[in-house]
C-alpha positions as CSV (number, residue, x, y, z in Angstrom):
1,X,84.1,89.2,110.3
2,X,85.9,89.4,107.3
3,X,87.2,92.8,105.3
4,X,88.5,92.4,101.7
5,X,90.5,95.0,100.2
6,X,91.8,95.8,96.4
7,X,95.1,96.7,95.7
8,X,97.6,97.7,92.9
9,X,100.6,99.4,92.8
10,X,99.5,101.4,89.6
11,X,102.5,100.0,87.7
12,X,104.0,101.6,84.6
13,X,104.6,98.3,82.7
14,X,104.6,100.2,79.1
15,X,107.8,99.1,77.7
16,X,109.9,96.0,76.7
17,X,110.4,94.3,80.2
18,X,114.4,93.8,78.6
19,X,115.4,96.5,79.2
20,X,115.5,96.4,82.7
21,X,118.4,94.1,82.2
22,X,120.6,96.7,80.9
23,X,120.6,98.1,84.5
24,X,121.2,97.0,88.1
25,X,117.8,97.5,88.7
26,X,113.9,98.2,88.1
27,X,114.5,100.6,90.9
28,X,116.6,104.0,91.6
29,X,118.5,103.5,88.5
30,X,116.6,102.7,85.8
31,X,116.3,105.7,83.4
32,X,112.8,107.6,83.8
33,X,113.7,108.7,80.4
34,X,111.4,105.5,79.6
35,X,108.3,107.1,80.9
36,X,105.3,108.8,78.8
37,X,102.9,111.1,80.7
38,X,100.4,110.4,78.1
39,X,100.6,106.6,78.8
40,X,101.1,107.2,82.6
41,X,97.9,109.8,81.9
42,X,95.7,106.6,80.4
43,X,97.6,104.3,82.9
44,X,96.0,106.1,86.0
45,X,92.9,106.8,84.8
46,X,91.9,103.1,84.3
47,X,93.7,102.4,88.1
48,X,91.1,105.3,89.4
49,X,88.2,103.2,87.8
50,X,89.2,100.4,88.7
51,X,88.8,101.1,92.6
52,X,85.6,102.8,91.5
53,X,84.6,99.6,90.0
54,X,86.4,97.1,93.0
55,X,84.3,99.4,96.2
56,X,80.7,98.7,93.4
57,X,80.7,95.1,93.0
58,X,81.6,94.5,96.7
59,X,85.1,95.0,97.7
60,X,85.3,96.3,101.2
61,X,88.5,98.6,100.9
62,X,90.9,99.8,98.9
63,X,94.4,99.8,99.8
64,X,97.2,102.2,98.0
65,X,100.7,102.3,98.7
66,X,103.6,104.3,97.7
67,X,107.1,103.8,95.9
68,X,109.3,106.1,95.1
69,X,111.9,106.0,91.3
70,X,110.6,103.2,90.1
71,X,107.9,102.1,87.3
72,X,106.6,99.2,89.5
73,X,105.0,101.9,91.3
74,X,103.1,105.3,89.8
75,X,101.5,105.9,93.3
76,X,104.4,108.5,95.1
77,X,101.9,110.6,96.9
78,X,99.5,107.9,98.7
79,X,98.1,111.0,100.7
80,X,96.8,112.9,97.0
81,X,95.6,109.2,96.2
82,X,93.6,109.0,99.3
83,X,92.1,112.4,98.8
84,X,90.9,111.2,95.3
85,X,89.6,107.8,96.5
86,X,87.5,109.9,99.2
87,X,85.6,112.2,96.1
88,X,85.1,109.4,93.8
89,X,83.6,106.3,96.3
90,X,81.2,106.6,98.6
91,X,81.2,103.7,101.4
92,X,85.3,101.7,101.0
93,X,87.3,102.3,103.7
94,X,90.3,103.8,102.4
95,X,93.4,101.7,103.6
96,X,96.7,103.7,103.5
97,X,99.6,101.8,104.0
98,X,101.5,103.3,103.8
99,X,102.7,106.9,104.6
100,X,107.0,106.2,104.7
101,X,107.5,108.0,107.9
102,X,110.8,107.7,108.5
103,X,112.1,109.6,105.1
104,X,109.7,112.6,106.1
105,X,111.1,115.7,106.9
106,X,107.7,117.4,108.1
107,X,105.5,114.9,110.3
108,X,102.7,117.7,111.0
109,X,102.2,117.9,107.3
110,X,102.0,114.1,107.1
111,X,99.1,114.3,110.3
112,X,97.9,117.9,108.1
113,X,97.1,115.6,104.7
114,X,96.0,112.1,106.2
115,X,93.1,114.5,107.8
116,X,92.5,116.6,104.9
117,X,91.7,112.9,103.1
118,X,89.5,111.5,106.5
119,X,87.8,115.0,105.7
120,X,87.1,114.4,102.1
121,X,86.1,110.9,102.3
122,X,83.9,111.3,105.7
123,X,86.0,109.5,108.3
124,X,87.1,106.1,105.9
125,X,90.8,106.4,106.4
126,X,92.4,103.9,107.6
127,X,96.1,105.6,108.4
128,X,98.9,102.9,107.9
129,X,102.5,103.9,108.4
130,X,105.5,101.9,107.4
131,X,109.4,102.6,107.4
132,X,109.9,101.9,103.9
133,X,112.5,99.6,101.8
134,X,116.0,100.1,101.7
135,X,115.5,101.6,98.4
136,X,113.6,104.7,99.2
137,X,116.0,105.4,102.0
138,X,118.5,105.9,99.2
139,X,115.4,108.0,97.4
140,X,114.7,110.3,99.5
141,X,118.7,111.0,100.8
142,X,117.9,109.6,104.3
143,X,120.3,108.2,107.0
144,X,119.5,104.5,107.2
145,X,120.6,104.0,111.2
146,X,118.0,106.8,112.2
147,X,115.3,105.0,110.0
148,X,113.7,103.2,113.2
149,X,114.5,106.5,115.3
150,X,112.8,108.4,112.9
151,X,109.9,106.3,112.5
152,X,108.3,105.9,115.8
153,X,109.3,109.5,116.9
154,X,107.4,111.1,113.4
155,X,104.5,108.3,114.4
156,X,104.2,109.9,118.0
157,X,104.1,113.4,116.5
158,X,101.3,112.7,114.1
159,X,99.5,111.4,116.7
160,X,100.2,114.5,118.9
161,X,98.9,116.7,116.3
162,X,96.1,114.9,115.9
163,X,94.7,114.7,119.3
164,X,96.9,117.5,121.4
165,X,95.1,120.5,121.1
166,X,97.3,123.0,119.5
167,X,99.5,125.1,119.5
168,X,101.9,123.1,121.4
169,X,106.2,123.0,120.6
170,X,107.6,119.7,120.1
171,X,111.5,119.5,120.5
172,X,112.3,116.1,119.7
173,X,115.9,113.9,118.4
174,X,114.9,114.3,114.7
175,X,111.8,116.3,114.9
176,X,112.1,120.4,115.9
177,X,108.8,122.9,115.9
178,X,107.9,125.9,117.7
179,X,104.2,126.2,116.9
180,X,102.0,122.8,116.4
181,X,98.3,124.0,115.9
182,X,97.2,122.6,112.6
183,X,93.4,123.9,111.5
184,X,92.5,120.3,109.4
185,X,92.1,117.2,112.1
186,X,90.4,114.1,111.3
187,X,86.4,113.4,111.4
188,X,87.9,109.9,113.3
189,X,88.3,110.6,116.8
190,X,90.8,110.2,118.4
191,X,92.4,109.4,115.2
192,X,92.2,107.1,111.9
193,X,93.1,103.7,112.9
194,X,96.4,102.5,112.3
195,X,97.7,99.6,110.9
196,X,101.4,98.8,109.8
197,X,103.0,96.0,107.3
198,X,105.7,93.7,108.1
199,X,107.8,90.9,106.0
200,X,109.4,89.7,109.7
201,X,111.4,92.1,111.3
202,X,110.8,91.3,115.4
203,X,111.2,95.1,116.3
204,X,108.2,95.9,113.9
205,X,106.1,93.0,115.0
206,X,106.8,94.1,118.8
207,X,105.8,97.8,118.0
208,X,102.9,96.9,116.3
209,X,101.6,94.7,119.1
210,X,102.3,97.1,121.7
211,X,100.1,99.5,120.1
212,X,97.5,97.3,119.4
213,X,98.0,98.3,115.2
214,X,96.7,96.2,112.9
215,X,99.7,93.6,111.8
216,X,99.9,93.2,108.0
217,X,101.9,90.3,106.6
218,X,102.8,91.1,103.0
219,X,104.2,88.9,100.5
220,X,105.2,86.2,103.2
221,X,104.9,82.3,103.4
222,X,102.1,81.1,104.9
223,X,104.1,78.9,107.6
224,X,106.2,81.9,108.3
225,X,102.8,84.2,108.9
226,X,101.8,81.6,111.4
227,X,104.9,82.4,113.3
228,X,104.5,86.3,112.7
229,X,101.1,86.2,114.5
230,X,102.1,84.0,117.1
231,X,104.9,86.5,117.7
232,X,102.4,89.4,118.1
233,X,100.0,87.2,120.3
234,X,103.4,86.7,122.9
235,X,103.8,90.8,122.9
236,X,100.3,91.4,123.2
237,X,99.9,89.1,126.2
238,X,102.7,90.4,127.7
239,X,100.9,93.9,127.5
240,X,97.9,92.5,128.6
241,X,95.7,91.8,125.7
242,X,94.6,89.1,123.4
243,X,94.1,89.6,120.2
244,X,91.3,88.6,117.9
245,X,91.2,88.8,113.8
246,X,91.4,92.3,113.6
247,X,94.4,92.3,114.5
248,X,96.0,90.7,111.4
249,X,96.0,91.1,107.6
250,X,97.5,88.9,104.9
251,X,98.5,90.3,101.5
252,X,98.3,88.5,98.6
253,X,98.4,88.6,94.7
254,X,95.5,87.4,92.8
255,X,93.5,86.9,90.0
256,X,90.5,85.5,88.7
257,X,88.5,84.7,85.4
258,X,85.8,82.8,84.1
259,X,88.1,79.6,83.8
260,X,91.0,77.9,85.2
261,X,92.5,78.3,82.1
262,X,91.9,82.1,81.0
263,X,93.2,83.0,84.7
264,X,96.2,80.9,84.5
265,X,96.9,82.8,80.9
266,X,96.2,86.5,82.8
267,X,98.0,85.4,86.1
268,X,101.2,85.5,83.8
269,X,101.2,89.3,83.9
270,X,102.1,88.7,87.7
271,X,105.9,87.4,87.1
272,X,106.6,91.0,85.8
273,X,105.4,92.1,89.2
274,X,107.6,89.5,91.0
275,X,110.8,89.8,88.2
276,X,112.4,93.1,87.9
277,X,110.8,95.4,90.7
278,X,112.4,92.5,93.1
279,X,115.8,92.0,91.7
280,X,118.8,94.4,92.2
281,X,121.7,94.8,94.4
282,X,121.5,93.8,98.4
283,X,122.8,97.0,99.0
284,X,119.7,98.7,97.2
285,X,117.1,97.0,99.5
286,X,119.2,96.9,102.9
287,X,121.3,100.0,103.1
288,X,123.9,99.5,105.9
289,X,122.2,100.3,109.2
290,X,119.2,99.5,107.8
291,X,118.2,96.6,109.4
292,X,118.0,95.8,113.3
293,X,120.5,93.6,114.7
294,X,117.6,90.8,115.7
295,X,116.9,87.9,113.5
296,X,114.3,88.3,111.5
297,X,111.3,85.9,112.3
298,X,110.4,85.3,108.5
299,X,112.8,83.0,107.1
300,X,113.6,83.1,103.1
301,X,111.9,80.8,100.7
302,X,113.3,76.9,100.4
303,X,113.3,74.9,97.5
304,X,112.9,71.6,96.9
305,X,117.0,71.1,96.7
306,X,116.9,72.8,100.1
307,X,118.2,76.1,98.7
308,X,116.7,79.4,100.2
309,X,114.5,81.1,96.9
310,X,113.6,84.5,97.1
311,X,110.2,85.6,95.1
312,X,111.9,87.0,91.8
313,X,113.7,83.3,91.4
314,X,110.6,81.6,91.9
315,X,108.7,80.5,88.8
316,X,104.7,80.7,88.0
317,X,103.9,77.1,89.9
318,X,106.0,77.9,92.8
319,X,104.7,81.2,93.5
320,X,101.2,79.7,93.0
321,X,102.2,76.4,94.9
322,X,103.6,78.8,98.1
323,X,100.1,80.7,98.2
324,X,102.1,83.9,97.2
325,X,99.5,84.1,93.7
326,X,96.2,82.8,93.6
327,X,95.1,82.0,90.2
328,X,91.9,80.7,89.2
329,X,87.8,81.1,88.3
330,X,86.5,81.7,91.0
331,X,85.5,78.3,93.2
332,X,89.6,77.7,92.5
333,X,89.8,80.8,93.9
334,X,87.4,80.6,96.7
335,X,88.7,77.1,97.7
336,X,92.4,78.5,97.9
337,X,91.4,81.9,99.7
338,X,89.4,79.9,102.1
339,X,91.9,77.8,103.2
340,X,94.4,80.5,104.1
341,X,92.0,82.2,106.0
342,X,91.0,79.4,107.6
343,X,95.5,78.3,108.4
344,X,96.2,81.8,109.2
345,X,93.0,83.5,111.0
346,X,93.3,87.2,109.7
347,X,90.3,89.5,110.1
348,X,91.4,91.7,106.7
349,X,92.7,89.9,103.1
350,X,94.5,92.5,101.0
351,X,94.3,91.2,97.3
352,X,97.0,92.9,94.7
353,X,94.3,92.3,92.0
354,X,95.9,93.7,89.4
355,X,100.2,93.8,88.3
356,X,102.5,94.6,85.1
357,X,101.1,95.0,81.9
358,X,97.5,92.9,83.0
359,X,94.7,94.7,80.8
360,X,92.2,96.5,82.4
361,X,89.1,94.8,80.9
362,X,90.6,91.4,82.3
363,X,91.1,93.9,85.5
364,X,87.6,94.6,85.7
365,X,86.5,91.5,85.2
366,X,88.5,89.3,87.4
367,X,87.2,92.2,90.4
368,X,84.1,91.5,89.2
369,X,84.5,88.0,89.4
370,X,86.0,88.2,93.2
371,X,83.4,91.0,94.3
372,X,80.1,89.2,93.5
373,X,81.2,85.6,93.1
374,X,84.0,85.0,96.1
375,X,83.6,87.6,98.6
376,X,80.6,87.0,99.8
377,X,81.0,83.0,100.0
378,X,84.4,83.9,101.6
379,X,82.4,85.6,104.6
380,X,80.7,83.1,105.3
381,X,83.0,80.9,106.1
């Protein structure tokens, strides 16, 4: 069984992409004093109808993330998103991933709102927790060797005030309360499934396999996701389980039109997504202490000199040729999307189906186009 998902970062792509260049980043630095609300206002309304419009024509979830000081991103409460995914759609499961765990000062308010939006939607939240990039530990004035720390002790607290009956005290390394007994809990008992994204860090990979999460690969090469999984698989055997589809998701950017041609035209709008928001200082995205001391499974991308690419160096036929964009009508698009879930196995395909300045008409048809056209020939498979 197969579960498709629609995604966009709700990007804020209203202004001359240059200027970015005047800065060391898209990110943390670059001025907000380039913002609009009445854009932004316009901006979010047609994102809000366009996961209307993806859970009508067939889509299966909707995933929403969260960034924080940048334009690549307008989503920076995924938890008031969720809440207003559960009021406006009726049947998607609601795919959060995710709630930055690690740069929250108040876990039991995290646990407090991821309920509020099960509530609200009628049990369709699907709670994913990540650490976050580099960048939001900067953001959010966090200490960057306490990031893993903090993570998995504010994961085991949300799960204690969702399923410890309260009140309870919780004294903890990073985590301090005398009274736990929060009134909202979730309709999903004992809690909202969790799931949790990964680019190839081995700690993650582990953690997630030990708890039997959902494993999300985003933005990673397909020959490198096969090694991901086959990671998890080891730690899951050595805990005494095998694994099946559900345990894995793949992320990927795509688009589709009537024609090769008009998709290749609208998939353009994609290297803004892959451009700025990716460039910027090392120190930006891995903060000293950051990053774990194991080698990370996922190795960078190789060219054809032999040199290692990342994405924002990588042009429009190499992103399409490494399966990070799929462009096309849809039998292109079908025929690509089949074969990676037929090379990688994954039970859920997260499609960023919309990135930069890419129109919303175009938006609503290319959804259109995958909902009722590819979706349903993809499950059949």
């Amino acid at each position: 069984m197969l579960d498709v998902y629609y995604f966009t970062e709700m990007p804020y792509a209203s202004f001359d992409e240059r200027e970015a260049e005047n800065y060391p980043s898209m990110r943390l630095t670059f001025p907000n004093t380039y913002f609009d609300a009445d854009t932004a206002n316009g901006l979010m309304r047609n994102y809000f109808d366009q996961y209307q419009w993806a859970e009508e024509v067939g889509f299966d979830g909707l995933m929403i993330n969260e960034h924080h000081n940048t334009p690549s991103c307008m989503d920076v409460a995924v938890n008031l998103s969720a809440a207003v995914l559960g009021r406006i759609t009726q049947r998607a499961k609601i795919l959060i991933l995710g709630n930055m765990l690690p740069t929250s000062d108040n876990p039991v308010r995290l646990a407090e709102e991821i309920a509020m939006a099960d509530v609200i939607s009628g049990g369709r939240i699907i709670a994913g927790v990540v650490r976050g990039i580099g960048i939001e530990t900067w953001a959010n004035n966090t200490v960057p060797n306490y990031n893993r720390e903090r993570f998995e002790e504010c994961h085991d607290l949300m799960l204690a005030t969702w399923t410890r009956p309260g009140p309870f005290r919780w004294e903890g390394d990073h985590y301090h309360y005398r009274v736990i007994n929060p009134w909202m809990l979730p309709v999903q008992k004992p809690h909202p499934p969790i799931w949790v994204p990964g680019t190839g860090s081995p700690e993650t990979i582990e953690w997630a396999a030990k708890n039997r999460y959902t494993y999300a690969a985003f933005l990673v090469p397909m020959d490198a996701s096969v090694r991901l999984y086959e990671k998890y698989r080891e730690h899951a055997h050595a805990e005494g389980y095998e694994p099946d589809a559900s345990n894995f998701a793949y992320m990927v950017c795509c688009v589709c039109a009537d024609t090769d041609e008009k998709a290749q035209e609208i998939g353009k709008h994609y290297m803004w997504r892959m451009g700025h928001p990716l460039r910027g200082p090392a120190e930006y995205w891995a903060p000293p202490g950051y990053i774990g001391r194991r080698k990370p499974v996922r190795p960078t991308i190789a060219s054809a000199s032999g040199d290692r690419k990342p994405l924002h160096a990588m042009d429009y036929d190499e992103l399409q040729d490494a399966y990070h964009l799929v462009v096309g009508s849809p039998q292109t698009v079908l025929e690509k999307l089949s074969y990676m879930k037929e090379t990688l196995g994954f039970g859920s395909l997260l499609l960023e189906a919309q990135a930069g300045a890419m129109g919303h008409k175009e938006t609503m048809r290319s959804l259109e186009l995958l909902g009722r056209g590819v979706i349903p020939e993809l499950k059949k498979l």
